[in-house]
Backbone as CSV, one residue per row, in Angstrom:
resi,resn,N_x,N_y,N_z,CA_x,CA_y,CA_z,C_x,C_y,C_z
1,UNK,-14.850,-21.013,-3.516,-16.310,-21.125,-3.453,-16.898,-19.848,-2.874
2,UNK,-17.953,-19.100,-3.156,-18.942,-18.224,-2.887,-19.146,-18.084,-1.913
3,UNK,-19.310,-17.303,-0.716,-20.113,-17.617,0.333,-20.801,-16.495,0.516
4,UNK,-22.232,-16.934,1.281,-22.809,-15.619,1.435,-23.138,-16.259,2.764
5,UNK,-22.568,-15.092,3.493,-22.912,-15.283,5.130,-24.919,-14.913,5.575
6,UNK,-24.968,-13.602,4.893,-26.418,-13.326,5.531,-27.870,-12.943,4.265
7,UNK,-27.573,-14.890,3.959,-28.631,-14.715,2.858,-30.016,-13.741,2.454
8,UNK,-30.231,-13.603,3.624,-31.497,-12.264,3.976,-31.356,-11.435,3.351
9,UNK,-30.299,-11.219,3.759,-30.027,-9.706,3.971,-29.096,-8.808,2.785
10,UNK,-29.096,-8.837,1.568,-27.803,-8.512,0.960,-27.142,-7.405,1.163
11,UNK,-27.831,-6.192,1.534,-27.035,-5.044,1.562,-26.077,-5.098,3.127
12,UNK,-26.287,-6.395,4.358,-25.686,-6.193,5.149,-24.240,-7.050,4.707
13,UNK,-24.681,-8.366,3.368,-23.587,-8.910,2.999,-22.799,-8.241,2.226
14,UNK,-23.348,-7.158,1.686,-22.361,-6.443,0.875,-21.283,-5.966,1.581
15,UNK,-22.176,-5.116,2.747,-21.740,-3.973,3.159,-20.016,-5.040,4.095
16,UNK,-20.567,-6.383,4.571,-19.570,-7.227,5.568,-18.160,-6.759,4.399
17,UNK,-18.512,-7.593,3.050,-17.259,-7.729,1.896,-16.445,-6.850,1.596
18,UNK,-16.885,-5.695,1.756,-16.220,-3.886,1.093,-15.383,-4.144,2.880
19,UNK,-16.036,-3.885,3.658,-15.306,-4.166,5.459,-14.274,-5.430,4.891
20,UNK,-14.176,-6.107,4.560,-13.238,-7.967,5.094,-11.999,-7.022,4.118
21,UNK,-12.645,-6.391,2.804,-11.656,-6.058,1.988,-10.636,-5.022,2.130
22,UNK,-11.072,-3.789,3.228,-10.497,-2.561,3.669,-10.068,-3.359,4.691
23,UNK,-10.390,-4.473,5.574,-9.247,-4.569,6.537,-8.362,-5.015,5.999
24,UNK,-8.126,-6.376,5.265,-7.122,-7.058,4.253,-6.040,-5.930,3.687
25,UNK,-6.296,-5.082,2.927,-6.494,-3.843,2.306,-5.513,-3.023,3.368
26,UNK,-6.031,-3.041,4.513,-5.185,-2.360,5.853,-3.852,-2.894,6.249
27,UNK,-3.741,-4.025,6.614,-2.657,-4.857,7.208,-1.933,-4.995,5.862
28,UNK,-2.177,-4.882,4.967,-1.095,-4.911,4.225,-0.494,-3.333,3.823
29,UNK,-1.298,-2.742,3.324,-0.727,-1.187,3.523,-0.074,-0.501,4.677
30,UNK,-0.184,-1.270,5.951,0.539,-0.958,6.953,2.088,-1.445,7.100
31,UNK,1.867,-2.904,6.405,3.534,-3.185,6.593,4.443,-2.673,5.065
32,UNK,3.785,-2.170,4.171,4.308,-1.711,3.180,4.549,0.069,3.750
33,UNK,3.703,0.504,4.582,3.833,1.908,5.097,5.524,1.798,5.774
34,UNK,5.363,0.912,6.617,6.812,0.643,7.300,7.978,0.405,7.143
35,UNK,7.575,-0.014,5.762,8.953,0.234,4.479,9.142,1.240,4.078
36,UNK,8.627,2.132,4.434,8.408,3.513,3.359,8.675,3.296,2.088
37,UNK,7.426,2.467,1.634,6.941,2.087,-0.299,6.205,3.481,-0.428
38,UNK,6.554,3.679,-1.727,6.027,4.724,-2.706,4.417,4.672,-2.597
39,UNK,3.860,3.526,-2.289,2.776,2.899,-2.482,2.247,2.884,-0.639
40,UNK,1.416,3.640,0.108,1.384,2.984,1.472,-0.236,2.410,1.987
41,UNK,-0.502,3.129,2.830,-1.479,2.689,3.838,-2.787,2.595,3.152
42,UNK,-3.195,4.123,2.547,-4.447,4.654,2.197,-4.296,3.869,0.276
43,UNK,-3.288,3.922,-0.457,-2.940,3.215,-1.483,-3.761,1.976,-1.788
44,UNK,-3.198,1.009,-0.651,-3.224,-0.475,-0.505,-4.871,-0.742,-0.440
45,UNK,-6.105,0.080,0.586,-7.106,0.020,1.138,-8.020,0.688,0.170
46,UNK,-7.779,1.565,-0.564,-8.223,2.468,-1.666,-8.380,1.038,-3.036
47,UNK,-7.338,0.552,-3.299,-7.366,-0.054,-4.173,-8.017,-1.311,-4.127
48,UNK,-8.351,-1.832,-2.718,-9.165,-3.314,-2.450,-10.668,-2.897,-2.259
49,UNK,-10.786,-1.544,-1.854,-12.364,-1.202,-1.479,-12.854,-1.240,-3.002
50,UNK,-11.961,-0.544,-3.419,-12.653,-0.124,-5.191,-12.170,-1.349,-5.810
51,UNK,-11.895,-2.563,-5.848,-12.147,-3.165,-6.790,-13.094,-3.954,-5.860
52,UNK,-13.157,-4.358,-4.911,-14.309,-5.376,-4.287,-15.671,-4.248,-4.677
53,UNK,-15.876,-3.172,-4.888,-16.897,-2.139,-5.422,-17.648,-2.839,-6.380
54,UNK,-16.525,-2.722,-7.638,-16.650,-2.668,-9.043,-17.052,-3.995,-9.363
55,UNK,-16.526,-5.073,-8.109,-17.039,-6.554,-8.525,-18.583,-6.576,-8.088
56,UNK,-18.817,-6.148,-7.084,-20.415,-5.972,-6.652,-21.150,-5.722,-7.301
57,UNK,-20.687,-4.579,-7.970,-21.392,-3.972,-8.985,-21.766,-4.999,-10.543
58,UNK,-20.655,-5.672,-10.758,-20.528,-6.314,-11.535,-21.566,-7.396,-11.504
59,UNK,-21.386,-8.055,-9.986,-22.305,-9.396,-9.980,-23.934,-8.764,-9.598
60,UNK,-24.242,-7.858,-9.237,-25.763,-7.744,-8.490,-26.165,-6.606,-8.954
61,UNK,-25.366,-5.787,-9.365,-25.618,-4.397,-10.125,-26.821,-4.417,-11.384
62,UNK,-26.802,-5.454,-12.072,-27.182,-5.703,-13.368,-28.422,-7.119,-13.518
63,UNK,-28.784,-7.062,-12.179,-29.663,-8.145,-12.282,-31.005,-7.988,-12.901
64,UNK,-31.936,-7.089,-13.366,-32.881,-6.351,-13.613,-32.806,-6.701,-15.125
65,UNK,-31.838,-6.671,-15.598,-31.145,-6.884,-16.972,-31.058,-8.382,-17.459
66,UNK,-30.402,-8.962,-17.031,-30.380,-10.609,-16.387,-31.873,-10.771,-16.335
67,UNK,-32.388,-10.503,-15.743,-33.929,-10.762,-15.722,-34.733,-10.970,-16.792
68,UNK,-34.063,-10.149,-17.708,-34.803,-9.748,-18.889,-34.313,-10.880,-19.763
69,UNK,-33.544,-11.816,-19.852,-32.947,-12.392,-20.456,-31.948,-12.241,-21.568
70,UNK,-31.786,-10.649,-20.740,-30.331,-10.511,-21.779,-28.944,-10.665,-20.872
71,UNK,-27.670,-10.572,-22.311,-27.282,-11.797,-21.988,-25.857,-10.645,-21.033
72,UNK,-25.503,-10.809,-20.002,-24.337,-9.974,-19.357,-23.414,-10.598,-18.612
73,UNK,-22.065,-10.488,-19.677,-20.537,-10.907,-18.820,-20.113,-9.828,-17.837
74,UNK,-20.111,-10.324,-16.786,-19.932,-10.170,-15.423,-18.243,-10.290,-15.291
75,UNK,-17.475,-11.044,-16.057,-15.994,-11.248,-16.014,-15.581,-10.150,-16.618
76,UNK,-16.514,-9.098,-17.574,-15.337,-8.334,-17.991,-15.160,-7.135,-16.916
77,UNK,-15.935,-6.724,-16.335,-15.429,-5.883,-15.250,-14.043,-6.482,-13.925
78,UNK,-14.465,-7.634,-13.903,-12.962,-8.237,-13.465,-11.699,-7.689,-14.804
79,UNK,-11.674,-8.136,-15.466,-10.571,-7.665,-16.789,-10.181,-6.267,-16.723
80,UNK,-11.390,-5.223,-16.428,-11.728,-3.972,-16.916,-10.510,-3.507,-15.188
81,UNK,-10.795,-4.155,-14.091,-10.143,-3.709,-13.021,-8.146,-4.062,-12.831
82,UNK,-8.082,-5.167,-13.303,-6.908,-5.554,-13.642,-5.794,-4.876,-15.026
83,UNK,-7.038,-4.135,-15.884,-6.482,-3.178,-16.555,-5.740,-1.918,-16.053
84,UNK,-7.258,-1.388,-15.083,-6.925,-0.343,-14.306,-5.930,-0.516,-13.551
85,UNK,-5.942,-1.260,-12.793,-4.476,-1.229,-11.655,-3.214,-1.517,-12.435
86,UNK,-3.455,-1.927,-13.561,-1.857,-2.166,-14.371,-1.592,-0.823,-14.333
87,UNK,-2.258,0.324,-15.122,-1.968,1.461,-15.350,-1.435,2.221,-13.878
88,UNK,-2.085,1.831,-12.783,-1.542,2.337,-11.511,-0.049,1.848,-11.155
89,UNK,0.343,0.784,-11.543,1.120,0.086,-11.024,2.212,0.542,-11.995
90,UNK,2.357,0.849,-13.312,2.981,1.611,-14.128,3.642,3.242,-13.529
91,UNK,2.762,3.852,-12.739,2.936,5.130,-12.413,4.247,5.074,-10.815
92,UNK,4.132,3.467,-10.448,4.439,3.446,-9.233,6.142,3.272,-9.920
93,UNK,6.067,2.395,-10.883,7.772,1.765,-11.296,8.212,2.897,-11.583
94,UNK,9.390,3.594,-11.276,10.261,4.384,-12.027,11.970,3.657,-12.183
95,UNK,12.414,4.226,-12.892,14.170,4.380,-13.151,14.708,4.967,-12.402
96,UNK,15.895,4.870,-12.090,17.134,5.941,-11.709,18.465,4.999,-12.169
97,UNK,18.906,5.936,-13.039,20.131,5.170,-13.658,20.029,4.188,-14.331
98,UNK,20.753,2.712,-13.591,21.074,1.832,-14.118,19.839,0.839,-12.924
99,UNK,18.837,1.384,-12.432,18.237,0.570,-11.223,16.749,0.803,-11.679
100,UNK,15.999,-0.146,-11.418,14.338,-0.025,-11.943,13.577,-0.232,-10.138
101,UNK,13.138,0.457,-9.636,12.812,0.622,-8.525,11.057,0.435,-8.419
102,UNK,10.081,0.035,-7.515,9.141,-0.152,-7.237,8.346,-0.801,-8.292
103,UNK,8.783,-2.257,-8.691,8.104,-3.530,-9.405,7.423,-4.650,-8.503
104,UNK,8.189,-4.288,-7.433,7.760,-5.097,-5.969,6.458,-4.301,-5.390
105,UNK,6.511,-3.427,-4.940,5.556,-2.666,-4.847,4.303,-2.435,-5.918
106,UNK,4.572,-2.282,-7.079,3.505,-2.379,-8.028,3.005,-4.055,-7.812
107,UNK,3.280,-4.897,-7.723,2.693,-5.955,-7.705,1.808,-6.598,-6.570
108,UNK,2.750,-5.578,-5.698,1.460,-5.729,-4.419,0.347,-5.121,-4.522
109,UNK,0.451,-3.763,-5.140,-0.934,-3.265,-5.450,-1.874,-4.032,-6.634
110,UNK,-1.146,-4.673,-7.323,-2.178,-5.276,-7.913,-2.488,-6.736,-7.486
111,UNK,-1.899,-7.389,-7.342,-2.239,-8.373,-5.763,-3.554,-8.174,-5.017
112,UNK,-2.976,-6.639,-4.228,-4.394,-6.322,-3.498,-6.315,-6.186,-4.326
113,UNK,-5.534,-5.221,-5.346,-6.968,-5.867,-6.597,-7.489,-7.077,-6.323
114,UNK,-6.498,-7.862,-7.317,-7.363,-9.160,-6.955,-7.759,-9.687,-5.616
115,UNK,-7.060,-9.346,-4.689,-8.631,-9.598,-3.006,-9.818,-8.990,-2.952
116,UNK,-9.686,-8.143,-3.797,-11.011,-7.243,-3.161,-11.785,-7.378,-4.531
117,UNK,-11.426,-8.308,-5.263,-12.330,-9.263,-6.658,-13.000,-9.823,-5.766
118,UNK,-11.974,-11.149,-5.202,-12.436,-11.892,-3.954,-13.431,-11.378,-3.482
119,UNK,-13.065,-10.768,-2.262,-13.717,-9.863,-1.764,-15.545,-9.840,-1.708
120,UNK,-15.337,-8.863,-3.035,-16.626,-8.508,-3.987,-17.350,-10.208,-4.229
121,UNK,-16.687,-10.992,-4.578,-17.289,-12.388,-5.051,-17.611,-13.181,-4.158
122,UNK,-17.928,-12.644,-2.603,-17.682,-13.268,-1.594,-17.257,-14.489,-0.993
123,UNK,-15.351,-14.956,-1.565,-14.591,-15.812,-1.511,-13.522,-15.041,-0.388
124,UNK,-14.142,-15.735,0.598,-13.376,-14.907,2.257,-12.058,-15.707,2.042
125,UNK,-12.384,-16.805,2.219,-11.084,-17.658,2.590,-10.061,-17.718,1.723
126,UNK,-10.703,-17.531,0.613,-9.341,-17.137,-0.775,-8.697,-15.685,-0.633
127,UNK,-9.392,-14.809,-0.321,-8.767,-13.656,-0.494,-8.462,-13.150,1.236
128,UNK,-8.574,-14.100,2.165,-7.165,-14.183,3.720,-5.955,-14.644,3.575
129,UNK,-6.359,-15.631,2.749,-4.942,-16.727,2.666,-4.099,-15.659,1.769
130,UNK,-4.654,-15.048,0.525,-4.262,-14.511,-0.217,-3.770,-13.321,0.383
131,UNK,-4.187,-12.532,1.058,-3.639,-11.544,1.890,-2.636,-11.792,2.853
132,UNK,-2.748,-12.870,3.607,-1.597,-13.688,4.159,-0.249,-13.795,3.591
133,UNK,-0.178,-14.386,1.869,0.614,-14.632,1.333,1.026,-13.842,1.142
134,UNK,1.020,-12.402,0.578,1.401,-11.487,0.325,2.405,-10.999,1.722
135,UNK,1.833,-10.909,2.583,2.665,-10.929,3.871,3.504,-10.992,3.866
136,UNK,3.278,-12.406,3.602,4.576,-13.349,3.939,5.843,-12.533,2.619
137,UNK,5.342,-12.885,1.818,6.140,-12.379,0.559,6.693,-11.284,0.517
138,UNK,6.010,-9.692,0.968,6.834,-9.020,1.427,7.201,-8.142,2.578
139,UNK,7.852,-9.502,3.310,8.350,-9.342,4.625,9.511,-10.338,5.029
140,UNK,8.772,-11.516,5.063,10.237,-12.425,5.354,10.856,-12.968,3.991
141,UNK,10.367,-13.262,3.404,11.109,-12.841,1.734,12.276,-12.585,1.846
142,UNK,11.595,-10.833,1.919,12.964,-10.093,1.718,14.222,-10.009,2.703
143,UNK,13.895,-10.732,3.680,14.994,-11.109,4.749,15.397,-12.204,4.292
144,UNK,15.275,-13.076,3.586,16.056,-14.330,3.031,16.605,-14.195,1.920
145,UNK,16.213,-13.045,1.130,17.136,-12.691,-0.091,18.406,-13.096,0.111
146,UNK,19.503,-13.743,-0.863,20.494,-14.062,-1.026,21.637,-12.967,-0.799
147,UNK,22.435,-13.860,-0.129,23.737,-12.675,0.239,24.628,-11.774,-1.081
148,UNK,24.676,-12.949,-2.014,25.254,-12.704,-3.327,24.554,-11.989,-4.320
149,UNK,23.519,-11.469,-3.973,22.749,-11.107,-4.820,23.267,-9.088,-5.174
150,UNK,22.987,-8.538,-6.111,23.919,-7.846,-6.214,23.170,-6.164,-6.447
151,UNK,23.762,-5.354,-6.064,22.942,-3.847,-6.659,24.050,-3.073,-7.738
152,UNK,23.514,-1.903,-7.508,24.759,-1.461,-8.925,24.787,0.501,-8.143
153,UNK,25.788,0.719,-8.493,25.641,2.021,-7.813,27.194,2.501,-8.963
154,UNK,27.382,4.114,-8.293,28.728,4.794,-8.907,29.136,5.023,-7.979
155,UNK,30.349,4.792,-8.072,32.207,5.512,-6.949,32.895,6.069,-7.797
156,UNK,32.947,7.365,-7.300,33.491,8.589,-7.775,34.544,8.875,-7.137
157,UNK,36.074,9.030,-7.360,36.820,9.200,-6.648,37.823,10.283,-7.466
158,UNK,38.622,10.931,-6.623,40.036,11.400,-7.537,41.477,11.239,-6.463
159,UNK,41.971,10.326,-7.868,43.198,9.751,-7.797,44.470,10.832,-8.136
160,UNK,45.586,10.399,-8.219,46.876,11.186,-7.963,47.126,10.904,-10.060
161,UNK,47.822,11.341,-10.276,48.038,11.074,-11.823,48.917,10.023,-12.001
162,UNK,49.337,9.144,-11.268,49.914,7.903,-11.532,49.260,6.963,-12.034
163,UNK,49.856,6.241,-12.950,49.196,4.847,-13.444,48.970,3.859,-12.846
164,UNK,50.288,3.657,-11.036,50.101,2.384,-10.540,48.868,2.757,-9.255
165,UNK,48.040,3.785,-9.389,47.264,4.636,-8.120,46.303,4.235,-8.930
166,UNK,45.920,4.016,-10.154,44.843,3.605,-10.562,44.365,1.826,-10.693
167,UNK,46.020,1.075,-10.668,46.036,-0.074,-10.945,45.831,-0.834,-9.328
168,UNK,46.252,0.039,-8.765,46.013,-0.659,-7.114,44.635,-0.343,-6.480
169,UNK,43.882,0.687,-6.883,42.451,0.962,-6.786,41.731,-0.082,-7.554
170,UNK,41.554,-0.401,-8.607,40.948,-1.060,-9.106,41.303,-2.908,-8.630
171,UNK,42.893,-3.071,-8.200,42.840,-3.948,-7.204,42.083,-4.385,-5.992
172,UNK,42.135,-3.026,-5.096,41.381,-3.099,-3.972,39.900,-3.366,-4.665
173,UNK,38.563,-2.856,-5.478,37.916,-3.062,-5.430,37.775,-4.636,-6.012
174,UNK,38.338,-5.326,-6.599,38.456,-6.961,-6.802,37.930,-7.282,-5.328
175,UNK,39.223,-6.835,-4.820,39.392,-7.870,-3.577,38.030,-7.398,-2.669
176,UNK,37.148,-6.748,-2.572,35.886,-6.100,-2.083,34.752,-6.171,-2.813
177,UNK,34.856,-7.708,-3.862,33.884,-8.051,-4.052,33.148,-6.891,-5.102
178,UNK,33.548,-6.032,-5.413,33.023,-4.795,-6.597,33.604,-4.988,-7.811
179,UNK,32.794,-5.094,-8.950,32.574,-5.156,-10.102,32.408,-4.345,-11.186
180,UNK,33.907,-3.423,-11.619,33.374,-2.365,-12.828,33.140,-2.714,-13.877
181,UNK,32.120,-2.071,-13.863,31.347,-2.196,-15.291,31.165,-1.144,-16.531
182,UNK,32.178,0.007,-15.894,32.733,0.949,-16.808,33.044,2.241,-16.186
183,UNK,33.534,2.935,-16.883,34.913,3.836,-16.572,34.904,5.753,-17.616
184,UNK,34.420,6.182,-16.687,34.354,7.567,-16.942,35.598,8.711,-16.381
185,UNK,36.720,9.204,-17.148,37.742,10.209,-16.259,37.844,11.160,-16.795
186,UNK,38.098,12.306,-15.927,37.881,13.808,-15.867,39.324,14.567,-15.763
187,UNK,40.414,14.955,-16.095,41.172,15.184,-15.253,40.895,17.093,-14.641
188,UNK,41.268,17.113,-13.313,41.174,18.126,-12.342,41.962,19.002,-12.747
189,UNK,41.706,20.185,-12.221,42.854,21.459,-12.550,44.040,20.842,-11.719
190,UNK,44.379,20.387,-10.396,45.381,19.819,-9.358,45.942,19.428,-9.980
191,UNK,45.810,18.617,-11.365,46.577,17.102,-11.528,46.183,16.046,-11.215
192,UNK,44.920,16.370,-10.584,44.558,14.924,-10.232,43.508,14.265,-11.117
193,UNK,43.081,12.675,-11.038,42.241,12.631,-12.214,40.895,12.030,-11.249
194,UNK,39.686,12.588,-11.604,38.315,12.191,-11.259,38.003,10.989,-12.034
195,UNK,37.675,9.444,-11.554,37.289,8.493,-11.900,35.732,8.450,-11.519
196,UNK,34.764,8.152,-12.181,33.491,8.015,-12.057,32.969,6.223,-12.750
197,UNK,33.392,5.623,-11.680,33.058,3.978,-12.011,31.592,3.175,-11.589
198,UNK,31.195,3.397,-13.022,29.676,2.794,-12.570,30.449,1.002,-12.138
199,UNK,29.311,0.358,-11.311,30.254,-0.943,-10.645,28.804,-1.746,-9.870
200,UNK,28.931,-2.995,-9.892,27.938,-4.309,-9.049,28.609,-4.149,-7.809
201,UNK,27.468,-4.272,-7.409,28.353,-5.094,-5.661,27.131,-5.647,-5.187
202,UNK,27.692,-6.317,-3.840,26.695,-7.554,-3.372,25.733,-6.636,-2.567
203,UNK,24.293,-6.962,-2.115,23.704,-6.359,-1.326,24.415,-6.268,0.023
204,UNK,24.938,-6.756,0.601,25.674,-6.922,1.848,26.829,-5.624,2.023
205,UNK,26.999,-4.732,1.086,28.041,-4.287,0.912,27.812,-2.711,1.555
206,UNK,28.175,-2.178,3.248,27.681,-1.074,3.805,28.256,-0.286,2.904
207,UNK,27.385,0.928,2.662,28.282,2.069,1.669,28.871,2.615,2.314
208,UNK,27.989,3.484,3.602,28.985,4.111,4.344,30.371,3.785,4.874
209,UNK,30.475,2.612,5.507,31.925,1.750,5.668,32.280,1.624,4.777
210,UNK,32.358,1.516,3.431,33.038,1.341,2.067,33.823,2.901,1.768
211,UNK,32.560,3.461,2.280,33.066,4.926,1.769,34.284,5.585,2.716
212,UNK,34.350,4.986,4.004,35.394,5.527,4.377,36.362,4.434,4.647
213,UNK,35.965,3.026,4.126,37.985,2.387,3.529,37.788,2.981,2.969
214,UNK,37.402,3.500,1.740,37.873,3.892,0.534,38.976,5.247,0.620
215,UNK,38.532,6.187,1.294,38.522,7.198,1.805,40.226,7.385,2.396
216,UNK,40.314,6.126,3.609,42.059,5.875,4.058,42.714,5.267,3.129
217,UNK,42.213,5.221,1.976,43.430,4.871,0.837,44.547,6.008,0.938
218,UNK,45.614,5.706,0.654,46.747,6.831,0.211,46.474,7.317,-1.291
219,UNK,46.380,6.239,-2.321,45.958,7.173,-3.323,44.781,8.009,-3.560
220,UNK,43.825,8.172,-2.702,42.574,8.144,-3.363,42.476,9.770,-2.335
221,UNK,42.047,10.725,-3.319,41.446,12.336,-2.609,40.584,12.928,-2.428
222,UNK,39.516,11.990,-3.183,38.340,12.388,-2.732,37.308,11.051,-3.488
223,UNK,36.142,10.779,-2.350,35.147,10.245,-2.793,34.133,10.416,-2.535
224,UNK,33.073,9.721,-3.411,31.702,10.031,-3.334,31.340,8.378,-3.429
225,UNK,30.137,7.584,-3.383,29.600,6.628,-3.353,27.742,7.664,-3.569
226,UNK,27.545,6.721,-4.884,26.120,6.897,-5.341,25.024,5.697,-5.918
């Protein structure tokens, strides 16, 4: 539901909504700052001021017009803003490898859009709770993520030129819960052969401690973890 706190007065109700929306706007760009997201502080507050803007504009901007009895959708500038932030939220996702990185983050920014619709439409209590939720979502969320749940990375190693140095490596990673998922080899001027194993493993899985069992293997002469 609508609310307008200071019927009098509109430019002081405006001015309250663009404020409710940059703080909203704030507290969430702050705990996304603390993640160090691609996306942070000034991001999050930028993107709720300007769409609670564009909704203002939308609903009171055009009343003169309205007056006249012509006829003006007011929803498509909502549409027109949810366009826009898709395209933002596009610039935020990138690749690396086999991993699609900042989809979580793009969705908070467009999340934040829609509060500062709110916002603009002066629906306080929808767009707190709504800012709330988001919170919640990414923060303790991501501390309850599942143990089993899995990432994907490369272990690069070089082995001795034996066949059973490769068959007992690929043992050990069974038993460590790692998952190849394919198999790239190089052999070295030494004799030795460079394995480059793209591979799953569970989120739980320290690299650095991985990297140095890996490391006190007897067969194994060199590694990398990527």
């Amino acid at each position: 539901m609508t609310r307008v706190l200071f019927a009098q007065n509109l430019d002081v109700e405006l001015i309250i909504r663009v404020v409710y929306a940059c703080l909203l706007g704030l507290v969430i760009g702050l705990e996304r700052t603390k993640k160090h997201k691609s996306a942070g502080l000034r991001t999050y507050i930028l993107v709720a001021v300007g769409a609670t803007i564009f909704t203002i504009v939308s609903k009171y901007g055009f009343l003169t017009i309205a007056a006249e009895k012509t006829r003006v959708d007011v929803s498509r500038v909502a549409h027109t803003i949810v366009t826009g932030v898709g395209f933002l939220g596009a610039g935020i996702i990138f690749s690396k490898g086999d991993k699609v990185q900042g989809i979580t983050t793009a969705a908070g920014v467009w999340s934040t859009a829609a509060i500062g619709i709110a916002c603009g439409s002066g629906m306080y209590v929808a767009a707190g709770v709504t800012a709330a939720l988001i919170l919640v979502i990414q923060s303790l969320l991501r501390e309850w993520a599942p143990v089993g749940h899995e990432k994907t990375g490369k272990i690069v190693v070089c082995l001795d030129d034996k066949v059973e140095s490769l068959q007992e490596f690929e043992k050990f990673l069974k038993r460590v819960d790692i998952v190849i998922c394919g198999t790239k080899i190089k052999l070295q001027d030494d004799n030795t052969i460079m394995y480059t194993f793209t591979v799953r493993m569970p989120l739980r899985v320290d690299v650095v401690g991985m990297s140095t069992l890996i490391a006190g293997r007897r067969e194994v002469k060199a590694i990398d973890i990527m």
